[in-house]
ZANU-19040 format. One record per residue (C-alpha): residue in three letters; y, z, x. Coordinates in steps of 0.25 Angstrom, whole numbers, plus 5000, padded with zeros to 4 digits. Example, Ala and Ser with C-alpha at 12.3 -4.5 7.8 and 13.67 -1.06 7.14 Angstrom:
ala498250315049ser499650295055
This chain:
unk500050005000unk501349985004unk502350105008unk503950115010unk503450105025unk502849945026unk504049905016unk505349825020unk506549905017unk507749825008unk508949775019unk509949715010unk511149655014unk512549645006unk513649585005unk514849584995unk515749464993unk517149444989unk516649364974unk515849504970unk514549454973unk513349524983unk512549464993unk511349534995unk510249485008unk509249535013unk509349615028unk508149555033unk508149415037unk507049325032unk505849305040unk505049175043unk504549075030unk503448995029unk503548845026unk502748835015unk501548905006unk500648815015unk500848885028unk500349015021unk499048955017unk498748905031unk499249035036unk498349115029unk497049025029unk497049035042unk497349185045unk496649225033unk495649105030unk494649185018unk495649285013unk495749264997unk497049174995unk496749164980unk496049214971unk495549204955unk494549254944unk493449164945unk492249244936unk492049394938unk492649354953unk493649264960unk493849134965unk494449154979unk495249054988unk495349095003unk496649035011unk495748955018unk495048905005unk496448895000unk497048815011unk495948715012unk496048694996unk497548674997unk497648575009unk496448514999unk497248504986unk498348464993unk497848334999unk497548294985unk498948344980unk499548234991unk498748114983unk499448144971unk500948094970unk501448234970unk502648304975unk504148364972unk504348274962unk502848274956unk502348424957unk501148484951unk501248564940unk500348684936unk500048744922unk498948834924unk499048974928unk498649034941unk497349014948unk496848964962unk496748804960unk498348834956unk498648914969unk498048824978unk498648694970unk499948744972unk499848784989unk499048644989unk500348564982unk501348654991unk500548625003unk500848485002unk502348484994unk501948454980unk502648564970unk501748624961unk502448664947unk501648784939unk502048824926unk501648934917unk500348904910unk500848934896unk501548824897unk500148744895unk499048854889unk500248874877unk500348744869unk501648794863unk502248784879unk501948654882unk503348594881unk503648694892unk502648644902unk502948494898unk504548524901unk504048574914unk503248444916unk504448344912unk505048434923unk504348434935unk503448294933unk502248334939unk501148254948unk500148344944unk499748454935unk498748574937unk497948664927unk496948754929unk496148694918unk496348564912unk495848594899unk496448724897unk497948644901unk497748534893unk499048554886unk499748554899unk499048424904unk499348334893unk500848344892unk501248204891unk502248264903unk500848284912unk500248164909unk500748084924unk500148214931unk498848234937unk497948344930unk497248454939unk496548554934unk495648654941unk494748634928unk494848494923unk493748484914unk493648344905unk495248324907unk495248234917unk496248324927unk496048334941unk495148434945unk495848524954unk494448534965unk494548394967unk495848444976unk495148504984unk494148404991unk494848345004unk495948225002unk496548145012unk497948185012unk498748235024unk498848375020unk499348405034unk500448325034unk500948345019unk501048505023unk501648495035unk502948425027unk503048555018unk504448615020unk504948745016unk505748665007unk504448585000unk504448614985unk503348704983unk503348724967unk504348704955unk504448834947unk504748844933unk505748934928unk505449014916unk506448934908unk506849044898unk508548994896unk508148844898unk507048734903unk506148794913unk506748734929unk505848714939unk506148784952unk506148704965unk505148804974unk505048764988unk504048814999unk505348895004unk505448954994unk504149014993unk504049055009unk505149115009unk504949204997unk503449245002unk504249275017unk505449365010unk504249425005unk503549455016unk504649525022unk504749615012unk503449655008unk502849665022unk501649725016unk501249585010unk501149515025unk500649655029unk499149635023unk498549505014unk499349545001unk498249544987unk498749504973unk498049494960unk499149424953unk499449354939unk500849324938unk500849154937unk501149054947unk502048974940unk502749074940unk503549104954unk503149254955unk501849234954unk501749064959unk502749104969unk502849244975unk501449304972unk500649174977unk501449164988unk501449304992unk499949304993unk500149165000unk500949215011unk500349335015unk498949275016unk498649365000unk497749354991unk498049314976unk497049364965unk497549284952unk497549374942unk497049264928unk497749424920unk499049444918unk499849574909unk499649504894unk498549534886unk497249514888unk497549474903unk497949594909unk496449634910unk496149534919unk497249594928unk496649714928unk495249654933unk495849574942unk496649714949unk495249794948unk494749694958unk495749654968unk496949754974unk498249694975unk499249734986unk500249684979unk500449684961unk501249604954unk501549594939unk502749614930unk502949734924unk502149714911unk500749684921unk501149804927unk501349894916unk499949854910unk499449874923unk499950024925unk499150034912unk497850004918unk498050084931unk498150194924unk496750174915unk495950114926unk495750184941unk495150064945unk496149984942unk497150074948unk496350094962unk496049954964unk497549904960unk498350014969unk497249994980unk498049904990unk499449884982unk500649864991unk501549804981unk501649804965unk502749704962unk503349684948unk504149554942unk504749504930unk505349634924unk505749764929unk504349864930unk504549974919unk504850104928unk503550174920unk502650054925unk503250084940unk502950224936unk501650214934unk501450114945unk501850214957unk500950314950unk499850244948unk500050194964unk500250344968unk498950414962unk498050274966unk498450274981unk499550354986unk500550264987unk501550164979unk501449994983unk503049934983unk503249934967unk504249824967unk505149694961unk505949574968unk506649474960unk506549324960unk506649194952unk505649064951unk506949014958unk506949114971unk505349104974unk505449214969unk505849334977unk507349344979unk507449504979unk506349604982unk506149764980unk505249804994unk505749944995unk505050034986unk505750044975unk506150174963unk505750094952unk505649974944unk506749854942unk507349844957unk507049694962unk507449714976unk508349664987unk508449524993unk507349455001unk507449395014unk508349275013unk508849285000unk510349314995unk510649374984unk512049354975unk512549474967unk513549444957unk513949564951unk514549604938unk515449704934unk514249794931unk513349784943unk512449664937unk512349564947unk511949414946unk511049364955unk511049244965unk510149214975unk509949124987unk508949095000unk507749025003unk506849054992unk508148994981unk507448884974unk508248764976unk508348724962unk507648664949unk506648564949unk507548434943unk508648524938unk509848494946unk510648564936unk510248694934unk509848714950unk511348674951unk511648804942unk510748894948unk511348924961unk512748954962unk513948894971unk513448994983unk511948924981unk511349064976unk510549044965unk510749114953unk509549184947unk510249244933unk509849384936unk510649504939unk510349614947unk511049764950unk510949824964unk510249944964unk511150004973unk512549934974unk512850004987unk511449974994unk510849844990unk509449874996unk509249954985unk509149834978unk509349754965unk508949774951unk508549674941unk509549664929unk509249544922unk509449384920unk510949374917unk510749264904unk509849384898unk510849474897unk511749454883unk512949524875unk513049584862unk514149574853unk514949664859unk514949594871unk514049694878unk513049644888unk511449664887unk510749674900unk509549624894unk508549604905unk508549774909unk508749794894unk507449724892unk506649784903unk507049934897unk506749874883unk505249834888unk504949974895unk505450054884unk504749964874unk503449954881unk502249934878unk502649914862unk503349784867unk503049674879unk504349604879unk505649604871unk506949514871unk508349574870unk509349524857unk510749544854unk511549434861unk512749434851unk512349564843unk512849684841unk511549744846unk510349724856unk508949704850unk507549644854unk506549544851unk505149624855unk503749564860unk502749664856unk501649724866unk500349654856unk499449744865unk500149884860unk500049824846unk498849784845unk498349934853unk498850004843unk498449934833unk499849914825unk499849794813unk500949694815unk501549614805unk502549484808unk503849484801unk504449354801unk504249364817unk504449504820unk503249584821unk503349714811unk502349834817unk502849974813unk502250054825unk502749954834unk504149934829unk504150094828unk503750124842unk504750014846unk505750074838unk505750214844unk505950164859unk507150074854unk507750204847unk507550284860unk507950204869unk509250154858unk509550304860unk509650304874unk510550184875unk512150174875unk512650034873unk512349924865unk511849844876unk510549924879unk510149974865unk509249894857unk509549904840unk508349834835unk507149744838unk506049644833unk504749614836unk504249464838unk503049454830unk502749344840unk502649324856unk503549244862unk503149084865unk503149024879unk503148894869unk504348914864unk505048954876unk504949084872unk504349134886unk504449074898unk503249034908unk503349184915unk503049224903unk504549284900unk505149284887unk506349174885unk507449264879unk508349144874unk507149074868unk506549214859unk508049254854unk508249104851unk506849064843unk506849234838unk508049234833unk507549264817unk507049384824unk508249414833unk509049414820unk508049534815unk508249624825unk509649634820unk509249654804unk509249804803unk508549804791unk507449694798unk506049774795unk505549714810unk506749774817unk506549874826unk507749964826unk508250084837unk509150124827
């Protein structure tokens, strides 16, 4: 386990300029970068040739690839991928989940300079989703596209946009795709030669954003990029390069957490990834905790949902708990602030289990910054900090009259734009050339900025009421959720133009169902006395606690329905698309303002 003594102190340089804003650096300097993905994989083939690279369920067992076995099967698929007219502006696209056949398509197509493009299966395995896969098509134009399995993706595979693309699949069946073994016989090609023209500046993939306010952009990734990021890492997490890092992991690869840093992380320090087919939703998350009897992780990382069902089972299985805490270093959440009960429990459980705590941490990042832009690698008192900058990053702090400072970034892991959007990269950085990310931060400290920064929101999430008083809804929604928990699994602010703040609610199905409630739909709003009664009573507390309009929450509805990737409802990181619930909900935002509405929940 890792201890304050094998941890890299924050060194944070400052400077304040005559316009009001902060520049904040790092005090060390960066250290060497690879070139690309592809040196790694030589690198650790031949220092390590039959440690597990990759890893998945295969049976009752695993399917394992060793980085010899990997590097041979890469320089394999890419000669084959070098016979197909493939390139920057013909990628391959990806719309299957995470396996082996996709790793090693992905390290094959970045070994020889062919971007790959993977996309949230949904947009597939849900027919109502579709569309969003076929804009993403239009966009991108792809060579080729992967599926794990052809039948199962059919949907995805006859999109009129698809039909110049080559069809691979890892199970083609009676489809006529390619079979993804036939790449791996010998081809002709000069691999050599096509890898040796790989520049830290060769696009490596094209990420989609979530698009939650508008079309989803594709982010230009290069091999830089991605280096530089595993490198900054390095640095400050010494314990990763220290000893062969192991991680049982879920989170998706089109998604540049998971595609990006995790992959990579594993990549770069000669790792071993154990894809993990569970994930925190129901009826997954036992294949999580089968997966984590078996294989002990030194590093965990999971949102704070994955983690709060995972505290749950600690605590009711030894097992479980002996086997998870056995060789942690690092437990590392994303995507929302970590409730400070769920820390809570996390130390103690770590305490009584061995002895010691593992670095309980947060950075910050975008699809847009590869993604780690700030990290937390000092231990730290609690949940929400996000950390200090990496090395080679700067940070622009433009700060309000309150402290709130929006955010700008700049450095070699800085995407340089949007895949065929000339427009909106030319709006995304600013006249200085930092990017601007849309989210604010507060420093923990304003005198001392090594203690760090706090996440406080995207700035287009906030809005007024009537008054004119500002709601700071990404912190409000995060208190909202703890509080609220486990009657409720997600929620969306109201009240832009009222009087009053309210919420939409997602109900938690699994505490329904537990407890055996009866649920009736009302014209969309679920109706479940107990429910709406224990709802109730934590609005009215914490109601009573709160001064100011902008923080206390008058009333709620429950959808009777979940939320559609479909419609654009939820994004492909499976996060929910505010602009698009409040605009097709409207009927039921209108109902949390009837008083006399029997599905409104009131804290008054």
């Amino acid at each position: 386990m890792t201890n304050s003594s094998n941890l890299i102190p924050h060194k944070v340089i400052r400077t304040d300029r005559p316009d009001g804003s902060i520049l904040l650096e790092s005090g060390y300097d960066l250290g060497p970068v690879a070139r690309c993905t592809g040196d790694w994989l030589h690198e650790w083939a031949a220092s390590a040739p039959d440690r597990v690279f990759l890893a998945e369920r295969s049976g009752s067992g695993w399917r394992t690839v060793s980085y010899s076995q990997a590097l041979e099967m890469v320089r394999s698929i890419a000669g084959h991928l070098l016979s197909r007219d493939l390139g920057p502006e013909k990628p391959i696209l990806i719309v299957s989940g995470n396996s082996i056949d996709h790793g090693l398509l992905s390290l094959a197509a970045q070994y020889v300079g062919v971007p790959t493009v993977p996309v949230a299966e949904q947009y597939s395995l849900i027919p109502a989703a579709l569309p969003r896969l076929d804009y993403v098509a239009k966009l991108v134009k792809p060579g080729m596209v992967y599926a794990s399995d052809a039948t199962q993706y059919a949907g995805a595979f006859g999109l009129e946009s698809l039909s110049s693309a080559e069809k691979l699949s890892s199970l083609p069946g009676a489809t006529g795709a390619t079979d993804f073994t036939s790449l791996l016989t010998p081809s002709d090609a000069d691999v050599d030669a096509a890898f040796a023209k790989i520049t830290p500046d060769t696009l490596a993939k094209i990420l989609m954003t979530s698009g939650s306010t508008s079309d989803p952009k594709g982010v230009l990734t290069s091999q830089k990029m991605m280096t530089t990021n595993q490198a900054q890492l390095a640095q400050a997490l010494p314990f990763v390069t220290a000893r062969p890092p192991q991680l049982v992991d879920w989170l998706p690869w089109n998604h540049v957490f998971g595609g990006s840093h995790n992959f990579n992380l594993m990549l770069a320090n000669g790792g071993s990834l154990y894809i993990d087919e569970g994930k925190p939703a129901p009826g997954m998350f036992d294949k999580t905790l089968a997966n984590l009897r078996e294989i002990s992780g030194t590093i965990s990382f999971n949102v704070p949902v994955g983690f709060a069902q995972l505290v749950s089972a600690l605590n009711d299985d030894k097992q479980l708990r002996d086997r998870y805490f056995a060789e942690l270093d690092m437990i590392f959440y994303a995507g929302a602030s970590l409730p400070q009960a769920t820390w809570a429990e996390l130390e103690r459980l770590a305490m009584e289990t061995r002895g010691k705590l593992p670095l309980i941490n947060s950075s910050w990042g975008l699809t847009e910054t590869a993604p780690a832009a700030l990290l937390q690698h000092e231990p730290a008192k609690g949940a929400g900090i996000v950390g200090v900058p990496l090395p080679g990053v700067k940070v622009k702090l433009i700060p309000d009259a309150d402290g709130r400072c929006d955010v700008r970034v700049a450095g070699p892991t800085i995407t340089k734009g949007y895949h065929d959007n000339p427009a909106k990269t030319a709006e995304a950085f600013d006249e200085e050339g930092f990017f601007v990310t849309g989210d604010a931060m507060r420093l923990i400290d304003p005198t001392d900025p090594a203690r760090g920064l706090m996440f406080d929101g995207r700035m287009s999430e906030d809005f007024k009421l009537m008054t004119g008083t500002w709601v700071r809804a990404a912190q409000l929604r995060l208190d909202l959720l703890a509080a609220l928990a486990p009657y409720v699994s997600d929620l969306v602010l109201t009240g832009q133009g009222r009087e009053e703040v309210g919420m939409l609610l997602i109900p938690n199905r699994a505490t329904i169902a537990a407890q055996g409630w009866d649920v009736s739909d009302d014209g969309g709003a679920l109706v479940c006395a107990p429910l709406m009664d224990k709802i109730g009573a934590v609005m009215k507390e914490l109601a009573a606690k709160t001064t100011g309009s902008a923080a206390r929450v008058t009333g709620a509805v429950i959808m009777a329905d979940i939320p559609s990737m479909g419609d654009g409802e939820v994004t492909a990181k499976g996060n929910l698309n505010f602009p698009k619930i409040l605009m097709r909900r409207a009927d039921l935002v209108n109902r949390i303002y009837d008083r006399a509405d029997p599905a409104r929940i009131s804290a008054v």
